[in-house]
C-alpha positions in Angstrom: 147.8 90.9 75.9 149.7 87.8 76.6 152.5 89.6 74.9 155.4 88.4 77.0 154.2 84.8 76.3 154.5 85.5 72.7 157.7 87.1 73.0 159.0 83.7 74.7 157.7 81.4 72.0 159.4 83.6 69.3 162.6 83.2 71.3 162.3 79.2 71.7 161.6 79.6 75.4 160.0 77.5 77.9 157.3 78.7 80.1 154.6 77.6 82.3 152.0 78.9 84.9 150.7 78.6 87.9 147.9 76.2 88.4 145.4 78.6 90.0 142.8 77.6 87.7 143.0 74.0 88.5 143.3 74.2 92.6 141.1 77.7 93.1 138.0 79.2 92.6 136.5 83.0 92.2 135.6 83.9 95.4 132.2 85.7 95.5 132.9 89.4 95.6 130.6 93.0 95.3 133.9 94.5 92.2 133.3 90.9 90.0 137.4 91.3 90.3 139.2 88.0 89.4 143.0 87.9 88.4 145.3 85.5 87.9 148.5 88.7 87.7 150.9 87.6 90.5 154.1 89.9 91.3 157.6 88.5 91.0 157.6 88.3 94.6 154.0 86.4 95.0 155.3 83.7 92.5 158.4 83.3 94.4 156.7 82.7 97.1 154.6 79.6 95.7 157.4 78.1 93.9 159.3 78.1 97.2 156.5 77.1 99.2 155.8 74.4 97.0 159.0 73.2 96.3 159.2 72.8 100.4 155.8 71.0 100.5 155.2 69.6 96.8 151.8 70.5 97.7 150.0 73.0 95.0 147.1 74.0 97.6 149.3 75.1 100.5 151.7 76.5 97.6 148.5 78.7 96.3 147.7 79.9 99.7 150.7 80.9 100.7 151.2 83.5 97.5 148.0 84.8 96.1 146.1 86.4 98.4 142.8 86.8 98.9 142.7 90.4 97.0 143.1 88.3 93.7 139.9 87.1 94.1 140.6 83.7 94.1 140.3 81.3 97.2 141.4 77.5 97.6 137.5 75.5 97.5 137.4 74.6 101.3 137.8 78.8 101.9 135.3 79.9 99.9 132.1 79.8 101.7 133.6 82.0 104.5 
């Protein structure tokens, strides 16, 4: 776990994450499945999206989807 992260530490490079924590919540689901595990193309997708709106929220939505478990606060009562 968290493996590649060490890896880039060791090697003296910098790395971030996404903010889902800070602009989503679990959505309510029957499998108790939450995960934060985006593919290459996902991430691209919110980087670009937010670097065309500078806005994390619209970023989120347009890249992790709703299978993630995850859902932006004003979706997750539906």
């Amino acid at each position: 776990q968290q493996l590649t992260l060490r890896r880039a530490r060791q090697q003296c490079l910098q790395t971030a994450r996404l903010p889902i924590r800070e602009y989503m919540v679990k959505a309510p689901n029957s499998r108790n499945y939450h995960s934060e595990t985006l593919a290459i193309n996902q991430v691209f997708d919110v980087l670009s999206t937010y670097y065309e709106t500078r806005n994390w929220p619209a970023a989120l939505r347009a890249g992790v989807s709703s299978g993630k478990g995850y859902v932006l606060p004003d979706t997750a009562e539906q």
